[in-house]
PyMOL Python script that loads the backbone (N, CA, C, O; Angstrom):
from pymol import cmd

cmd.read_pdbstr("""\
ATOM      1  N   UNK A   1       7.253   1.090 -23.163  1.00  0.00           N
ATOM      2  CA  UNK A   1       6.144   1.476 -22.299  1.00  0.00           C
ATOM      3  C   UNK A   1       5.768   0.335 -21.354  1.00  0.00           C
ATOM      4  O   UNK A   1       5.895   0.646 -20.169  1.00  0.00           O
ATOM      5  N   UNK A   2       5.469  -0.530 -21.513  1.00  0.00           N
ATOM      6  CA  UNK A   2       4.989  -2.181 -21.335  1.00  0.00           C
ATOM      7  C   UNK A   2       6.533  -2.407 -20.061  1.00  0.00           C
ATOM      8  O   UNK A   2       6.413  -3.098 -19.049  1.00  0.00           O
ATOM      9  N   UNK A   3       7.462  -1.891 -20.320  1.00  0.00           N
ATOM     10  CA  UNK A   3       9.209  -2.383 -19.386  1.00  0.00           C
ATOM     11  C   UNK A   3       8.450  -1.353 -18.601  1.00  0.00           C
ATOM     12  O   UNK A   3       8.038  -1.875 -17.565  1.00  0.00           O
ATOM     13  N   UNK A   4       8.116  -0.120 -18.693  1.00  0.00           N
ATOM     14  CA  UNK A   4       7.919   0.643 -17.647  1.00  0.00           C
ATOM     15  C   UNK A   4       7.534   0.878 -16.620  1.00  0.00           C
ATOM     16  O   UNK A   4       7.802   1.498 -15.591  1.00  0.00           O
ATOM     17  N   UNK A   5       6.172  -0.316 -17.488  1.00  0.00           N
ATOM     18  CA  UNK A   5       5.083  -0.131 -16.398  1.00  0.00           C
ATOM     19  C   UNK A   5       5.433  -1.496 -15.576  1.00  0.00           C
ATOM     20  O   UNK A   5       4.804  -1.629 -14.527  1.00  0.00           O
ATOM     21  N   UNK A   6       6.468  -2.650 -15.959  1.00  0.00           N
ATOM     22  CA  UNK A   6       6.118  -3.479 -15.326  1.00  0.00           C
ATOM     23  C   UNK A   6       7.556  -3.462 -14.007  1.00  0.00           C
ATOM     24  O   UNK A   6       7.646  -4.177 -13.009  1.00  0.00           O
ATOM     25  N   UNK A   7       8.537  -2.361 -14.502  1.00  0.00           N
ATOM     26  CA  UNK A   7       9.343  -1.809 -13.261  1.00  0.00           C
ATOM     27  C   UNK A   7       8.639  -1.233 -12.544  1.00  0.00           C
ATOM     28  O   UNK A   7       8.867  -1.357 -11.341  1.00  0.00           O
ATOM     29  N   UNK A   8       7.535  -0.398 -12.967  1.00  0.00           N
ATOM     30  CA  UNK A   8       7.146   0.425 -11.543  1.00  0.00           C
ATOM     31  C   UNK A   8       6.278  -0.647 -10.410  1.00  0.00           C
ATOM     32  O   UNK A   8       6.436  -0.572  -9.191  1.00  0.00           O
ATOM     33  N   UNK A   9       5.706  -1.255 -10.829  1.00  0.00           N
ATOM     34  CA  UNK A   9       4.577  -2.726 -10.479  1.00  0.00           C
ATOM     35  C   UNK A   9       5.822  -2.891 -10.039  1.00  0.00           C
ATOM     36  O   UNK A   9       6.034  -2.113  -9.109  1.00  0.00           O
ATOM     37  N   UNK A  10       6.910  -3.682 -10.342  1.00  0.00           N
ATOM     38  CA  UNK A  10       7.778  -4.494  -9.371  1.00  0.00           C
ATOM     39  C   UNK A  10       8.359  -3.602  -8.214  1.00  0.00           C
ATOM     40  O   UNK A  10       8.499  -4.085  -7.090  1.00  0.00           O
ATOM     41  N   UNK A  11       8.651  -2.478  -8.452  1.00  0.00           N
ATOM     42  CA  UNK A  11       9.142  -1.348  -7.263  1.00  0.00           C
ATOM     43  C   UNK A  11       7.968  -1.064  -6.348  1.00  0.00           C
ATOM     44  O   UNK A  11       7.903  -1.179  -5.124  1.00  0.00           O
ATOM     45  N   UNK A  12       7.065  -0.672  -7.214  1.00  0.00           N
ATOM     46  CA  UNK A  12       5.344  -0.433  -5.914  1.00  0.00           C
ATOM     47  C   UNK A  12       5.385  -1.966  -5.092  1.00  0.00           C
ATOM     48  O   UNK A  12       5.155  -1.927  -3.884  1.00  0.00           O
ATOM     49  N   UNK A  13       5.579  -2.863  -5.518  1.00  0.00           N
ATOM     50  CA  UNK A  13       5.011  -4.427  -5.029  1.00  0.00           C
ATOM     51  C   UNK A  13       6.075  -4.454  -3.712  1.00  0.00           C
ATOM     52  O   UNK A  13       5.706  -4.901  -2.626  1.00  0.00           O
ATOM     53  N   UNK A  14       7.563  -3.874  -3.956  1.00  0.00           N
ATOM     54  CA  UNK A  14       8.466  -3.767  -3.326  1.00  0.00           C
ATOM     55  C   UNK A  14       8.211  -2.808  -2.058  1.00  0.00           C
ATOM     56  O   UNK A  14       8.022  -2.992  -0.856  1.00  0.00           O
ATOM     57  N   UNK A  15       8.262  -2.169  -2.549  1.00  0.00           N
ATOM     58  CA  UNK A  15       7.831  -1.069  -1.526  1.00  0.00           C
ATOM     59  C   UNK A  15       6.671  -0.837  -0.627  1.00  0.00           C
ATOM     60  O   UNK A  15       6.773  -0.121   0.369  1.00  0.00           O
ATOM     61  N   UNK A  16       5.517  -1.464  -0.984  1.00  0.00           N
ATOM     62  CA  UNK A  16       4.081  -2.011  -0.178  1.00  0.00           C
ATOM     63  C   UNK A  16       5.129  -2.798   0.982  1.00  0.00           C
ATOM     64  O   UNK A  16       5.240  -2.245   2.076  1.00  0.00           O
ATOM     65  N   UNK A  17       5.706  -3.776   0.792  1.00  0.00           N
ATOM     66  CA  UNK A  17       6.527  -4.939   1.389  1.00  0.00           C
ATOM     67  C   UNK A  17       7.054  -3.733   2.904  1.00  0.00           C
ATOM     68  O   UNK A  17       7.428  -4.388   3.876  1.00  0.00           O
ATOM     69  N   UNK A  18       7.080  -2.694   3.046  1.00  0.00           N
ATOM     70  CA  UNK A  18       7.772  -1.651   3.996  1.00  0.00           C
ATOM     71  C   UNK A  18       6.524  -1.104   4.768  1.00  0.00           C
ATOM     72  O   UNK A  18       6.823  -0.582   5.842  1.00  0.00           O
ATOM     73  N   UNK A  19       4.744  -1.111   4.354  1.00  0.00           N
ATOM     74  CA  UNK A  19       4.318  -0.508   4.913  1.00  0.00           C
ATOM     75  C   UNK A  19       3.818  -1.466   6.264  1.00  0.00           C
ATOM     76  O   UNK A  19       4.106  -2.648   6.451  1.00  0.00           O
ATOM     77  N   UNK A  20       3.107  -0.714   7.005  1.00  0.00           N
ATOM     78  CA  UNK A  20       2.736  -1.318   8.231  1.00  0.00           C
ATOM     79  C   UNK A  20       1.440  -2.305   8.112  1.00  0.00           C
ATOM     80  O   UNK A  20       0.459  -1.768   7.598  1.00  0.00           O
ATOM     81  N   UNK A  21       1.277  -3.770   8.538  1.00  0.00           N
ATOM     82  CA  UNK A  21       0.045  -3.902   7.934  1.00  0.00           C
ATOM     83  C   UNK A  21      -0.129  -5.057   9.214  1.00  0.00           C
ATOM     84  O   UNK A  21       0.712  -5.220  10.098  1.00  0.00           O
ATOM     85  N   UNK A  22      -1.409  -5.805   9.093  1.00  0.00           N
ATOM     86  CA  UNK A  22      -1.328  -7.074   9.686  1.00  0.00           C
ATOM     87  C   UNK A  22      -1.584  -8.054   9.118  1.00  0.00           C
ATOM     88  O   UNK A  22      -1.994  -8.009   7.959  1.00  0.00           O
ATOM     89  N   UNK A  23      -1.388  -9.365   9.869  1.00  0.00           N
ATOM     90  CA  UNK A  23      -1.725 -10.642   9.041  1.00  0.00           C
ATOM     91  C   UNK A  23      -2.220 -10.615   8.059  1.00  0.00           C
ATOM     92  O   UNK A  23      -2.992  -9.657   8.021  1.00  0.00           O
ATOM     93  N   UNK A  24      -2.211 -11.395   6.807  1.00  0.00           N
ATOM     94  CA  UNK A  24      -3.020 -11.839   5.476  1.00  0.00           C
ATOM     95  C   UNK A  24      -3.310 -10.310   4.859  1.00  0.00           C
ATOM     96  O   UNK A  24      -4.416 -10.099   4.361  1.00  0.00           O
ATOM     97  N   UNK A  25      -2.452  -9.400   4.891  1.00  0.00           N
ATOM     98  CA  UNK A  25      -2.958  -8.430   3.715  1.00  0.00           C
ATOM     99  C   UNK A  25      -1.906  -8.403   2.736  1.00  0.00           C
ATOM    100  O   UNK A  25      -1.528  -7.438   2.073  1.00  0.00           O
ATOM    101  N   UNK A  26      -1.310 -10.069   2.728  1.00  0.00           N
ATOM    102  CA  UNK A  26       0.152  -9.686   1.691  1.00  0.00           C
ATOM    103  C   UNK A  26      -0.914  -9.686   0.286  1.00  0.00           C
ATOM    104  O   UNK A  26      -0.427  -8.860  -0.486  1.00  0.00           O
ATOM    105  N   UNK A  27      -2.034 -10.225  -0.266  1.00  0.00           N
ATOM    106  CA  UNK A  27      -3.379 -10.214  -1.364  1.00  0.00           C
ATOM    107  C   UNK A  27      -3.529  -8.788  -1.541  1.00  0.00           C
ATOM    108  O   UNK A  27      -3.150  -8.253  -2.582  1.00  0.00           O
ATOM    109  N   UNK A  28      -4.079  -8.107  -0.558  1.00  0.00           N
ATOM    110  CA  UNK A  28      -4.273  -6.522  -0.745  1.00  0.00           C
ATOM    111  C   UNK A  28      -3.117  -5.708  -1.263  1.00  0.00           C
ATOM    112  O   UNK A  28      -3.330  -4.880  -2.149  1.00  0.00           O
ATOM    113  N   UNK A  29      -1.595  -5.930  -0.645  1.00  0.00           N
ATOM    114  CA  UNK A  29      -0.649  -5.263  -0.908  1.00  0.00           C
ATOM    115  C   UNK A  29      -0.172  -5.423  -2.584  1.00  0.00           C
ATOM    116  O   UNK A  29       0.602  -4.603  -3.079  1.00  0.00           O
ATOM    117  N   UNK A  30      -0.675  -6.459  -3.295  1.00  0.00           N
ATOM    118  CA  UNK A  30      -0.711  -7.037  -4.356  1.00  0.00           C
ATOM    119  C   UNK A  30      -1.170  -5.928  -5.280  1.00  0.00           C
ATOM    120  O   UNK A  30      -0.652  -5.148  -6.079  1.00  0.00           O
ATOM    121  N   UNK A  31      -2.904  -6.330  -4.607  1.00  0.00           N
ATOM    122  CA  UNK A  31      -4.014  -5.276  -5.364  1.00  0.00           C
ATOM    123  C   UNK A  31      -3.623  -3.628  -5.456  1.00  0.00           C
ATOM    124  O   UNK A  31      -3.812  -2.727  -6.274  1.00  0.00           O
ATOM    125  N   UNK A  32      -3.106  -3.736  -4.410  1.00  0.00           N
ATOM    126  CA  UNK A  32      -2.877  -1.628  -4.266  1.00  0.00           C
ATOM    127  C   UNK A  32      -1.639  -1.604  -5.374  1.00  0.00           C
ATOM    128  O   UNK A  32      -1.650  -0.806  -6.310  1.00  0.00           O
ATOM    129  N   UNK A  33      -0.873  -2.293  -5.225  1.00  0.00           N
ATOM    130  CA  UNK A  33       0.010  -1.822  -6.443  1.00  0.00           C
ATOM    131  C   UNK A  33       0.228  -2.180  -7.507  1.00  0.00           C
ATOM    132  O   UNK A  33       1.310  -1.998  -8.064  1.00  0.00           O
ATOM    133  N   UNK A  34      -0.699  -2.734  -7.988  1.00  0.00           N
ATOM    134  CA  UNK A  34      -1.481  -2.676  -9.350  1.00  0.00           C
ATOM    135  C   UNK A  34      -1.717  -1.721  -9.409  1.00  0.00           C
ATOM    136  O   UNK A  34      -1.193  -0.852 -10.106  1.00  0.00           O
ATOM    137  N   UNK A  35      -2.685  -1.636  -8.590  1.00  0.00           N
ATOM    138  CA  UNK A  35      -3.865  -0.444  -8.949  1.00  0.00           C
ATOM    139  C   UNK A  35      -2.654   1.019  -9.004  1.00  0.00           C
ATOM    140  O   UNK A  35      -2.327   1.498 -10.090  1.00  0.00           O
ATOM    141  N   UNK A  36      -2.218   1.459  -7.933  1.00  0.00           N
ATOM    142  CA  UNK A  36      -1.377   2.760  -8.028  1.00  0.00           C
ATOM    143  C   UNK A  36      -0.615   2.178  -9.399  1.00  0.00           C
ATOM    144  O   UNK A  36      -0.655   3.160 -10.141  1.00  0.00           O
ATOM    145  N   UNK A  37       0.025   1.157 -10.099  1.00  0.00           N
ATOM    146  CA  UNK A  37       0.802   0.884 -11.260  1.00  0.00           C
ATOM    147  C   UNK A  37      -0.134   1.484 -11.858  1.00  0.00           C
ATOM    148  O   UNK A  37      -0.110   2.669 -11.527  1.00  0.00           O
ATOM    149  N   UNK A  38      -1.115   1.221 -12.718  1.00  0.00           N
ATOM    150  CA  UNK A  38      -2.442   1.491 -13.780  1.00  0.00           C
ATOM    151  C   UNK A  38      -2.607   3.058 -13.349  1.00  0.00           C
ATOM    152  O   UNK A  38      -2.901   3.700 -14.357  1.00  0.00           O
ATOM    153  N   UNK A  39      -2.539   3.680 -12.486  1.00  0.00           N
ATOM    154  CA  UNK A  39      -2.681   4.866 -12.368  1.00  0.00           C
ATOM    155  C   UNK A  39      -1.309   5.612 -12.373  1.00  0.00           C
ATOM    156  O   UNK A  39      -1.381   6.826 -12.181  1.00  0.00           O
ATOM    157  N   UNK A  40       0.104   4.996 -12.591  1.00  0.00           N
ATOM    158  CA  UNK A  40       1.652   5.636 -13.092  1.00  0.00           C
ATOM    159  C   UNK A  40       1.505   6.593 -11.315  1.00  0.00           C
ATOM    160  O   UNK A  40       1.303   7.798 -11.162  1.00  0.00           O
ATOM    161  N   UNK A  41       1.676   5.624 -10.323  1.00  0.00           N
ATOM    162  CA  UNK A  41       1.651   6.605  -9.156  1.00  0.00           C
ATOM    163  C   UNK A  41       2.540   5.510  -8.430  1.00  0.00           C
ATOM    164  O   UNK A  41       2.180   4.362  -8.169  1.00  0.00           O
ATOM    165  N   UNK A  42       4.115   6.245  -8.077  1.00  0.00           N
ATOM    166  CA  UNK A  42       4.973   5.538  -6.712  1.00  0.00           C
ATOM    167  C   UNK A  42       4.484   5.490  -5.764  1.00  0.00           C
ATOM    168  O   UNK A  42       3.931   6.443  -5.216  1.00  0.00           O
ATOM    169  N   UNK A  43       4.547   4.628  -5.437  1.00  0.00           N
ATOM    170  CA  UNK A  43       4.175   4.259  -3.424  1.00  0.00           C
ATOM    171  C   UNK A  43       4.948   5.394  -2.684  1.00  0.00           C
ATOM    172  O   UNK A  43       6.035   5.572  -3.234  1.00  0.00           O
ATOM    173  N   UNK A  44       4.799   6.006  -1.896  1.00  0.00           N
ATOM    174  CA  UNK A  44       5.119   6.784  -1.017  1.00  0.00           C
ATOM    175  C   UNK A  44       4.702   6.245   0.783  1.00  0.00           C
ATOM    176  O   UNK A  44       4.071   6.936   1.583  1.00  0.00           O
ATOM    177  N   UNK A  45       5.163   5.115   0.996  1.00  0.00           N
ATOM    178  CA  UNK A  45       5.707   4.426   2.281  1.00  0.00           C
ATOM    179  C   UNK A  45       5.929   5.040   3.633  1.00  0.00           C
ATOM    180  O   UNK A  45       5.977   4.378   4.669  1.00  0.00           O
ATOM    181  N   UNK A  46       6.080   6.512   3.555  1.00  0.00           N
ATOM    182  CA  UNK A  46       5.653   7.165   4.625  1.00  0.00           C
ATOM    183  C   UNK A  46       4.673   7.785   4.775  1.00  0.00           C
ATOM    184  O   UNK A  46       4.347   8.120   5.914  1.00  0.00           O
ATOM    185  N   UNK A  47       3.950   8.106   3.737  1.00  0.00           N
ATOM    186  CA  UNK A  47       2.539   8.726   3.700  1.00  0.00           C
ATOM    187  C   UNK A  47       1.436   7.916   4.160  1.00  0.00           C
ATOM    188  O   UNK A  47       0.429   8.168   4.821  1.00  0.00           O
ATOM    189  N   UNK A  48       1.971   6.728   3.554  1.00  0.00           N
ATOM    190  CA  UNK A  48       0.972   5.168   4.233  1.00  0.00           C
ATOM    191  C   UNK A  48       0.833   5.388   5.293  1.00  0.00           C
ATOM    192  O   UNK A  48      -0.113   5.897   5.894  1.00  0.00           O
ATOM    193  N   UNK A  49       2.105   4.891   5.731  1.00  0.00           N
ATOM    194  CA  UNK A  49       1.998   4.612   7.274  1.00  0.00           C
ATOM    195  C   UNK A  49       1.728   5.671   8.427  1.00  0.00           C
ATOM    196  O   UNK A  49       1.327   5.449   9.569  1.00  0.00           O
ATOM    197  N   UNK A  50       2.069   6.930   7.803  1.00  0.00           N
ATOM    198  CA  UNK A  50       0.957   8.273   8.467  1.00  0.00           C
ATOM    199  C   UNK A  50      -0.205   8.032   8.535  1.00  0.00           C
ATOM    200  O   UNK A  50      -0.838   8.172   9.581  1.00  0.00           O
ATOM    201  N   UNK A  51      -0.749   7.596   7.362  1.00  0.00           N
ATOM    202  CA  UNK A  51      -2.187   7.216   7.323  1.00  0.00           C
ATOM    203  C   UNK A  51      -2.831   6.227   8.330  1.00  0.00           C
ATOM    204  O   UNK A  51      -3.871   6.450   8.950  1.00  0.00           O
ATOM    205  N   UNK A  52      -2.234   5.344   8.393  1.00  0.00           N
ATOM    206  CA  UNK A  52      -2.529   3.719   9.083  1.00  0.00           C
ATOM    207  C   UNK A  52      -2.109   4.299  10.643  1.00  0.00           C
ATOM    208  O   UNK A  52      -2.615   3.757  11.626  1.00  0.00           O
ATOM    209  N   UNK A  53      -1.359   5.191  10.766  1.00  0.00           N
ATOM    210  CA  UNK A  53      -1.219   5.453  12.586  1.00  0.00           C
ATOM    211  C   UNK A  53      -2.520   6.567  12.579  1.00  0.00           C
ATOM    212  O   UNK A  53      -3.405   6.415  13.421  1.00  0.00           O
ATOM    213  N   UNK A  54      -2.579   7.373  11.874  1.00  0.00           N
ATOM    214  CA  UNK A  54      -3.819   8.546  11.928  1.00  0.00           C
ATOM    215  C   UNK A  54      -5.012   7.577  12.263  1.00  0.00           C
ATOM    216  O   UNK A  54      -5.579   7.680  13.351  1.00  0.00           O
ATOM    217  N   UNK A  55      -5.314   6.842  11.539  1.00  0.00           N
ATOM    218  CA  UNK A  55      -6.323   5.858  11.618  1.00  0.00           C
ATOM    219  C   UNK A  55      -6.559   5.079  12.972  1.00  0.00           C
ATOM    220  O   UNK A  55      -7.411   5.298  13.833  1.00  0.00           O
ATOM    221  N   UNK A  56      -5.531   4.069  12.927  1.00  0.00           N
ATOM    222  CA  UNK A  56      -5.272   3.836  14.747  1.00  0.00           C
ATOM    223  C   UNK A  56      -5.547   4.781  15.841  1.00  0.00           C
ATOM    224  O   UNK A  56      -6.436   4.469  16.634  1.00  0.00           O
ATOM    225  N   UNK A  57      -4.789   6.113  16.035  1.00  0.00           N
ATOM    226  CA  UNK A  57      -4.653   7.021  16.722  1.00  0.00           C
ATOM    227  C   UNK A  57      -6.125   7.489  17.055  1.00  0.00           C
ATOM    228  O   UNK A  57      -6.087   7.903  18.214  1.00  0.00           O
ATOM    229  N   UNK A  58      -7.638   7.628  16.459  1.00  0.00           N
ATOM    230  CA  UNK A  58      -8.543   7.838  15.701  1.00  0.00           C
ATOM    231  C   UNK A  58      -9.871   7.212  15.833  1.00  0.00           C
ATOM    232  O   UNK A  58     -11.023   7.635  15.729  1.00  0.00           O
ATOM    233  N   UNK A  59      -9.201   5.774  16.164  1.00  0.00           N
ATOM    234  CA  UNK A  59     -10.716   4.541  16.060  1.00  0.00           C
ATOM    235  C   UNK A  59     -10.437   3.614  16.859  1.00  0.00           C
ATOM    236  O   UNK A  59      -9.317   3.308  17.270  1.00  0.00           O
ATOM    237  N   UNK A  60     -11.603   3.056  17.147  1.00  0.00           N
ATOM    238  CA  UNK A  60     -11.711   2.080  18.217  1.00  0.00           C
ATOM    239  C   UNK A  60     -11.637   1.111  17.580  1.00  0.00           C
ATOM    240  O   UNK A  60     -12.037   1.080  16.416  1.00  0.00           O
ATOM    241  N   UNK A  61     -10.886  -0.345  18.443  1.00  0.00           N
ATOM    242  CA  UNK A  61      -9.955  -1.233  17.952  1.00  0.00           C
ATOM    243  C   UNK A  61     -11.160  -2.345  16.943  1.00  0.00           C
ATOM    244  O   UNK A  61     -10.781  -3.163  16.105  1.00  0.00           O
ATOM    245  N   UNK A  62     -12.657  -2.069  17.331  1.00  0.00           N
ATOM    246  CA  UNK A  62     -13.472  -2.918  16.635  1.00  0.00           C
ATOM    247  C   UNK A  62     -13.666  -1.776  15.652  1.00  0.00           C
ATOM    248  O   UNK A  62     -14.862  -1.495  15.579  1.00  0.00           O
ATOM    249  N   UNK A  63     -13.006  -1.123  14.977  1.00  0.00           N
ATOM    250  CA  UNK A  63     -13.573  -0.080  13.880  1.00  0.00           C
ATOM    251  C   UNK A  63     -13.767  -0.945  12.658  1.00  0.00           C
ATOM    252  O   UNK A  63     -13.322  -2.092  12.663  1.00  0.00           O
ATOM    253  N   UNK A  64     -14.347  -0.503  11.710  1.00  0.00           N
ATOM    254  CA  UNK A  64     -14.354  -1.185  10.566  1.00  0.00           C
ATOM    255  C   UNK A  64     -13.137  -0.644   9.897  1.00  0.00           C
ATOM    256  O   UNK A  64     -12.462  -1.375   9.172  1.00  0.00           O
ATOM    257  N   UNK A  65     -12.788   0.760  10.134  1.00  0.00           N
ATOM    258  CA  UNK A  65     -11.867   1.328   9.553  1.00  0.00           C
ATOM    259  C   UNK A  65      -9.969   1.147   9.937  1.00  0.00           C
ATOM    260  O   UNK A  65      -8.971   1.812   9.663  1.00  0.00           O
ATOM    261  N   UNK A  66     -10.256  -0.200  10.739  1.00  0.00           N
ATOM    262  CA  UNK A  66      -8.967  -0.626  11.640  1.00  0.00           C
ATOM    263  C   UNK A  66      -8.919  -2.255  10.579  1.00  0.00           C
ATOM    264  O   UNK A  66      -8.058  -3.108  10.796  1.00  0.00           O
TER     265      UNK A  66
END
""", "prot")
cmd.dss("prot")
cmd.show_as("cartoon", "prot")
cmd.util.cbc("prot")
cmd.orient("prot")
C-alpha cells in the first residue's frame, strides 16, 4: 500500500512538471501532488491546463485568480 502510494506521488510530482505555470510555483506543484496523492487521484495534465487557459482567457492580468 505504502509502494503505491509513494509511485503515484512520484508520477503526480512528474507529471505537475508538464503543466503550465509561472515562476516559483515549483513549492505549489509539490503541494498539489501530495494532496491529489492523499486523495488516490492521477494528475490529468490536460484538464489543468484547460483550466489555467479558461482562467487567462477570463480575467484581467491583475486578477487574483491569475
Amino acid at each position: 500500500m505504502i509502494d503505491n502510494k509513494l509511485d503515484l506521488l512520484i508520477k503526480n510530482s512528474n507529471n505537475l512538471e508538464n503543466v503550465k505555470s509561472t515562476f516559483g510555483m515549483g513549492i505549489f506543484k509539490r503541494c498539489n501532488a501530495l494532496n491529489l496523492t492523499l486523495r488516490n487521484i492521477d494528475v490529468d495534465v490536460e484538464k489543468i491546463n484547460n483550466c489555467i487557459d479558461l482562467i487567462k482567457n477570463n480575467s484581467s492580468f491583475f486578477s487574483n485568480f491569475r
